[in-house]
C-alpha positions in Angstrom: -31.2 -42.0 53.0 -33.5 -39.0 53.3 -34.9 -37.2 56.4 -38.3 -35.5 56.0 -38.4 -33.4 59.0 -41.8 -33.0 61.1 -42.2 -29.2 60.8 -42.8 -27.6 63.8 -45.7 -25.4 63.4 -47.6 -25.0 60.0 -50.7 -22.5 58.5 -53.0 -24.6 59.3 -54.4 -28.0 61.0 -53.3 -30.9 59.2 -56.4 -33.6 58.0 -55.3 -37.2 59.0 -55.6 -38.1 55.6 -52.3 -36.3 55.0 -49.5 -38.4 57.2 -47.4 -40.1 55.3 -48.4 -43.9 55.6 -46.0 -46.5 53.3 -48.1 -48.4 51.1 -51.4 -45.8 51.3 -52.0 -44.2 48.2 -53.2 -40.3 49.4 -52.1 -37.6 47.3 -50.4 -35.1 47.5 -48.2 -36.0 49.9 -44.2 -36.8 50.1 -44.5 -40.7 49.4 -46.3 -40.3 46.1 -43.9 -37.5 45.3 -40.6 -39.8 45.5 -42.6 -42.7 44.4 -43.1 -40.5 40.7 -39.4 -39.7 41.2 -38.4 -43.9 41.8 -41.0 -46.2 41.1 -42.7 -48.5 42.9 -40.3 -51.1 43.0 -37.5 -51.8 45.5 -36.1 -48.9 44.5 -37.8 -47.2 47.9 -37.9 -47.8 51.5 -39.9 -46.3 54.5 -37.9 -46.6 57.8 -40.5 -44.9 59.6 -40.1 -41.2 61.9 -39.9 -39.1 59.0 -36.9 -41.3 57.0 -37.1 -43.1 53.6 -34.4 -44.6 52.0 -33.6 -44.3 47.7 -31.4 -46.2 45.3 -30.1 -43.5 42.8 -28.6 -45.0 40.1 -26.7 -41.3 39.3 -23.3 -41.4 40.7 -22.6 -37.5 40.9 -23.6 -35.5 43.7 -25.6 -32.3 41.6 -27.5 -35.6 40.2 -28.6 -36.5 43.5 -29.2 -32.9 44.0 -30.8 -32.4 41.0 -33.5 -35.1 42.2 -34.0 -33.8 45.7 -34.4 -30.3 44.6 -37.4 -32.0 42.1 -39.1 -33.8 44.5 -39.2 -31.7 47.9 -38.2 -27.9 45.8 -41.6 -26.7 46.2 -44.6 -27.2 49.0 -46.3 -29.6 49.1 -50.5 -28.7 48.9 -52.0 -30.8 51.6 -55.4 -29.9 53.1 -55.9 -26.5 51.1 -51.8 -25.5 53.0 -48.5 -25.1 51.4 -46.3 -27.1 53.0 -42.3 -26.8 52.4 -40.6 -29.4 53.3 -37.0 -29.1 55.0 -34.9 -32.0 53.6 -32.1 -33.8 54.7 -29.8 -36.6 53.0 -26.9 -38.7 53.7 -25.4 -40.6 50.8 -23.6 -43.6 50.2 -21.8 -45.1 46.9 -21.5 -48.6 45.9 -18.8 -50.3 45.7 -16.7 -47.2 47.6 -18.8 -47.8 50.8 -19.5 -51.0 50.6 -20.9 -54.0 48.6 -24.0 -54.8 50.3 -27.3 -52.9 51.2 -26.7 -53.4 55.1 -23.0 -51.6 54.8 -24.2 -48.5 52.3 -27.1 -48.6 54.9 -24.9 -47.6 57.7 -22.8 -45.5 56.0 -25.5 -43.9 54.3 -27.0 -43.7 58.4 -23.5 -42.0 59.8 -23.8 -39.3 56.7 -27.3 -38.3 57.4 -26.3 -37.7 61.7 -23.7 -35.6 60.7 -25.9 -33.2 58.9 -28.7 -33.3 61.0 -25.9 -31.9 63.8 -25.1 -29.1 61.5 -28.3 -27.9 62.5 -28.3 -25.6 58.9 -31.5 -24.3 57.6 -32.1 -24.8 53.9 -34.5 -26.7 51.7 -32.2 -29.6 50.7 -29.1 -30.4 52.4 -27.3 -33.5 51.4 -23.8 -35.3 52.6 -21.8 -37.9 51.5 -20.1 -40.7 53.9 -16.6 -39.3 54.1 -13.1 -41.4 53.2 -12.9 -41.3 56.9 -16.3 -43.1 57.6 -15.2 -45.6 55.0 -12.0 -46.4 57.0 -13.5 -46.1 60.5 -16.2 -48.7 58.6 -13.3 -50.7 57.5 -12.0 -50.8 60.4 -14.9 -51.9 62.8 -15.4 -54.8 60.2 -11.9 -55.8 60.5 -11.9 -55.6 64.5 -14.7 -58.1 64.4 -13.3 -60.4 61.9 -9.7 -60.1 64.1 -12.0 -60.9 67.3 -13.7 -64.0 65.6 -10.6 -65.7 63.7 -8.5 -64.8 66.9 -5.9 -62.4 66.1 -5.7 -60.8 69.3 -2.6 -61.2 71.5 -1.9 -60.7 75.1 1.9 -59.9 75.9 2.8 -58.6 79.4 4.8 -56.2 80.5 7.2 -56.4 83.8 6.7 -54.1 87.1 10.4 -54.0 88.8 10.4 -53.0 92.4 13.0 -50.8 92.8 14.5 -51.8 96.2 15.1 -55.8 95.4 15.1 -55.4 91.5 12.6 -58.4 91.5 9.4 -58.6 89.0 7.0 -58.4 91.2 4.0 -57.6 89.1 3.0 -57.7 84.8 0.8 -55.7 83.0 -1.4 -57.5 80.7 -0.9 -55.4 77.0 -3.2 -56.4 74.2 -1.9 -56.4 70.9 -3.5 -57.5 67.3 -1.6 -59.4 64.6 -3.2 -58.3 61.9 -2.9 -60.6 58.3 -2.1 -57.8 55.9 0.0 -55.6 58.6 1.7 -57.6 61.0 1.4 -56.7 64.6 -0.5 -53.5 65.8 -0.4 -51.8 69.5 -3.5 -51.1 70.9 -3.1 -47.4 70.5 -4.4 -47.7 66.6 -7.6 -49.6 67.3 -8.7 -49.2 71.1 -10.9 -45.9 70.5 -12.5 -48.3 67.6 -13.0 -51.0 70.3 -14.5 -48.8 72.7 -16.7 -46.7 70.6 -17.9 -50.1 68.7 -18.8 -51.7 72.2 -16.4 -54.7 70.9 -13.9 -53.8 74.3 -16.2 -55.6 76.4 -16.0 -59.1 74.6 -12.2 -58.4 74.1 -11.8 -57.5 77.8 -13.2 -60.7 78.9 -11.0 -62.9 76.2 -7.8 -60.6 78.4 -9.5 -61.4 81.8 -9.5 -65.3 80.8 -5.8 -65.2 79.2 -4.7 -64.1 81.9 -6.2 -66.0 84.2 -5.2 -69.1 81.8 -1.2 -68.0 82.0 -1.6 -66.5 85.7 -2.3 -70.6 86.7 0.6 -71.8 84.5 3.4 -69.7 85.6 2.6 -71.1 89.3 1.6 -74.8 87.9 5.3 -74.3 86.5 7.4 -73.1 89.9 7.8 -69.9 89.3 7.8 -67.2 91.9 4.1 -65.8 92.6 3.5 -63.2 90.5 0.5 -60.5 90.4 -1.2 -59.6 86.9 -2.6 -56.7 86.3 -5.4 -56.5 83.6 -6.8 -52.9 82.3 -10.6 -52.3 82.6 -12.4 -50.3 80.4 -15.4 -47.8 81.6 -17.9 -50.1 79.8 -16.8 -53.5 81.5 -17.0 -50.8 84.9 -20.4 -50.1 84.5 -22.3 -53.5 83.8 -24.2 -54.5 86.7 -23.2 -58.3 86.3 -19.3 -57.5 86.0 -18.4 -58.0 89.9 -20.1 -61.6 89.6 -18.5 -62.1 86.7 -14.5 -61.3 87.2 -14.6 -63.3 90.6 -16.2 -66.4 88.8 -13.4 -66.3 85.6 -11.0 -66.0 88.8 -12.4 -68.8 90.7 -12.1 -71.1 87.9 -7.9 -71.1 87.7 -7.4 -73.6 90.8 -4.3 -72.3 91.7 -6.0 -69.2 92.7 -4.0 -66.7 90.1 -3.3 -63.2 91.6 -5.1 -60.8 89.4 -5.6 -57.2 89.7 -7.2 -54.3 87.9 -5.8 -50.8 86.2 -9.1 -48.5 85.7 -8.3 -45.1 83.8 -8.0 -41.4 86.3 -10.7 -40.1 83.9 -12.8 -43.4 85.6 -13.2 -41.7 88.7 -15.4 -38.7 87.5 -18.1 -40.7 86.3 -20.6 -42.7 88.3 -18.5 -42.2 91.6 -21.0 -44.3 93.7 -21.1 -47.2 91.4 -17.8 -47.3 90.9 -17.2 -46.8 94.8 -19.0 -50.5 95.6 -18.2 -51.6 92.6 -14.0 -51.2 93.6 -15.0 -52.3 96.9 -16.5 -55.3 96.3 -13.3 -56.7 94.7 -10.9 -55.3 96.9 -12.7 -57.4 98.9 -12.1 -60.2 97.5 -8.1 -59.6 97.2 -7.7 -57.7 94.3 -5.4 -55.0 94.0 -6.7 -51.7 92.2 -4.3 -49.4 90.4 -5.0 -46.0 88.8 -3.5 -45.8 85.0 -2.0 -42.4 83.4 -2.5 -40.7 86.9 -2.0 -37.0 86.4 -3.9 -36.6 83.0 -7.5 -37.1 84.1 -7.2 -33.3 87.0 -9.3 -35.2 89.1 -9.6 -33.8 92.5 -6.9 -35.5 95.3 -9.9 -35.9 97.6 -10.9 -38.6 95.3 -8.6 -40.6 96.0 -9.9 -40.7 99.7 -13.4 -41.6 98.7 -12.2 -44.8 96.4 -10.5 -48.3 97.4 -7.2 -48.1 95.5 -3.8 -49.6 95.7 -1.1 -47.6 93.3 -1.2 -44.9 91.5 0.8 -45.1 87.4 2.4 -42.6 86.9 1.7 -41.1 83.2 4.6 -42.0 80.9 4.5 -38.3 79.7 5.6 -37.0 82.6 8.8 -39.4 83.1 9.7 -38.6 79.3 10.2 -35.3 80.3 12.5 -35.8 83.5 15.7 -34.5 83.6 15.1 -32.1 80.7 12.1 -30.2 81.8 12.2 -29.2 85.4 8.4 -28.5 86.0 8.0 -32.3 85.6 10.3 -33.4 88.1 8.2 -31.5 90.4 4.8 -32.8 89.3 6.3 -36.6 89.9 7.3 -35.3 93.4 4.1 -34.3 93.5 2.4 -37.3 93.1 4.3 -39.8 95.4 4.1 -37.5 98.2 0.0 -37.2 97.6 0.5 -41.1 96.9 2.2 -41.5 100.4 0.1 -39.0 102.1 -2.9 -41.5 101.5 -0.9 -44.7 102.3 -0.7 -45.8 98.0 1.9 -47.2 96.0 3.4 -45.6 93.2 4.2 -47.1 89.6 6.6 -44.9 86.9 5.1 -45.9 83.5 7.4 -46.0 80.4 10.8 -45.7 81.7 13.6 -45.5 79.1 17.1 -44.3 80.4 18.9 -44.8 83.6 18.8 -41.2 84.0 15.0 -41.3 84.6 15.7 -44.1 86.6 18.1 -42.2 89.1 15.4 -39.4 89.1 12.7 -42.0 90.2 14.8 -43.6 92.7 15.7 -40.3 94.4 12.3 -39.2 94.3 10.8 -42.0 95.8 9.3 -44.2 93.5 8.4 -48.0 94.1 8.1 -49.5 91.3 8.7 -48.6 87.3 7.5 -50.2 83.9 9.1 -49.4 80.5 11.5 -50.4 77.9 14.7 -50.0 80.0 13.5 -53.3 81.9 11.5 -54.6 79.1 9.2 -54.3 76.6 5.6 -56.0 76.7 6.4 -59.9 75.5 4.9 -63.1 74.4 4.0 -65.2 78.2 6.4 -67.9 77.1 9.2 -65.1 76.9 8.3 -63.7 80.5 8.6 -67.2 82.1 12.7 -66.5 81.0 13.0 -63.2 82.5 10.6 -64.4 85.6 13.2 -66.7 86.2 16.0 -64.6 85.5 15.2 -62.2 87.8 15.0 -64.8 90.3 18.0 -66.9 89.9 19.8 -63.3 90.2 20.5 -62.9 86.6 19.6 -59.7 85.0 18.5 -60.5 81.2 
């Protein structure tokens, strides 16, 4: 993929005549130079704004070099002016890139960006799609195969009040069971989601799943139990997604208890949005709770200005307590801002009982992590539901 920048000021007026048009025979001009260089075949595209696109048939990069250097190495004589052109390229190799023209196409696409952000000046820059292109490539194309053939799990993680020991609450954890790799956590493939626009699809299939075992669990007699489903800034910001979480609610008839986990980071974008969006929920009974608190330094007086329930407390912090002292102090910190504006508090990835103690002097209402339980399949959290219940720990 080549770039012909537009330059921004010549030695003289341009004649109309001497815009590059596809298919319009006027020489000399850049077409009729790459067209000497490729034929007139399908060997060469024009995409339009300046960009064409080239089949070499050389596999080494001075060979591509080589033929960029021939083509655009000296100015181009167009209306009595010397012309240099500034060229940019972004390559792409069969079969390491891909095996089709629309895959090379985008890989060829990504290589080209990076180099136009390098903002270098010289007469030919070129760039080939890195191994990590390839695998972030890989990768989307996987994600959408996983989202189409259904690979995705939900398992759900227990909240344990710490006064009665009850679950009182689950977090709804995606994971992906992956063919070739078995089952992956979420931290290896959300960025990919998020930047690929597939979270939005994949946070409605979590809203309906967990709408879907929200309705059994209560269809089955066990004790009412809130579910708590993590909503990403992109589902945040469509105008239709108010509308559309109360409708997937509305459809479980047992009216399933389902709240919502929005990131700290959440609240320093869009604030008034975000504000009626928040509200306009809570409204309806749903429970908001901010996730990783602590990570985002967002400004306490936020917290004021937004309908919120609970505040998680970031895993990194309890990790630390009882072995570095500064963090005890920053979990004190929280609950007491947490109290201060009338908010429960949730201790994320508890794993010892020391941690435990620490949280229970301190405060704390609720915890989350591996010491209770790790995130499980919904037909496994129906036995410690009802464990927890009956009075036996499992």
């Amino acid at each position: 993929m080549i770039n012909i920048p537009t330059p921004s000021s010549a030695p003289c007026k341009l004649p109309a005549a001497a815009i590059p048009v596809p298919g319009v025979a006027s020489k000399p001009k850049p077409t009729s130079a790459l067209r000497r260089r490729f034929g007139d075949g399908d060997n060469l595209a024009y995409f339009g704004g300046g960009i064409f696109v080239a089949v070499f048939e050389e596999h080494l990069r001075n060979a591509v070099h080589d033929s960029a250097t021939a083509v655009f190495g000296q100015p181009f004589a167009i209306g009595g002016c010397a012309i240099p052109a500034t060229v940019k390229c972004g390559l792409a190799r069969y079969p390491v890139h891909g095996r089709n023209a629309a895959t090379l196409l985008q890989y060829a696409e990504g290589a080209l960006e990076k180099i136009r952000e390098r903002r270098e000046i010289a007469p030919v820059r070129l760039l080939a799609a890195s191994a990590a292109d390839s695998r972030g490539r890989g990768l989307e194309q996987r994600l959408r195969l996983a989202l189409k053939h259904q690979q995705f799990l939900v398992h759900y993680q227990p909240l344990i009040e710490r006064v009665s020991g009850r679950i009182i609450a689950v977090e709804a954890l995606l994971r992906w069971r992956d063919p070739e790799r078995g089952l992956i956590s979420p931290g290896a493939f959300m960025p990919a989601l998020e930047q690929t626009g597939l979270i939005v699809p994949l946070g409605e299939w979590v809203l309906s799943k967990a709408v879907c075992d929200c309705a059994r669990w209560l269809s089955i007699g066990l004790p009412k139990i809130r579910v708590a489903v993590n909503i990403s800034a992109q589902q945040l910001t469509r105008k239709d997604f108010v509308g559309y979480f109360l409708d997937t609610l509305r459809l479980a008839r047992s009216g399933p208890c389902i709240d919502i986990e929005i990131t700290e980071s959440a609240l320093l974008e869009e604030p008034g949005s975000l504000r009626r969006t928040l509200k306009a929920l809570r409204g309806e009974g749903v429970r908001v709770a901010i996730d990783d608190f602590g990570m985002a330094h967002s400004s306490p007086t936020r917290l004021a200005e937004f309908p919120v329930d609970s505040l998680k407390i970031d895993r990194s912090f309890i990790s630390q307590l009882g072995h570095q002292p500064h963090s005890q102090g920053v979990v004190s910190t929280i609950i007491a801002l947490a109290r201060a504006y009338g908010l429960r508090t949730v201790a994320e990835g508890v794993e010892t009982i020391q941690q435990l103690e620490i949280l229970d002097a301190l405060g704390c209402e609720q915890s989350q992590g591996y010491l209770h339980s790790p995130a499980v399949p919904a037909e496994e959290l129906e036995f410690l539901v009802a464990a927890r219940a009956s009075g036996a720990q499992p």
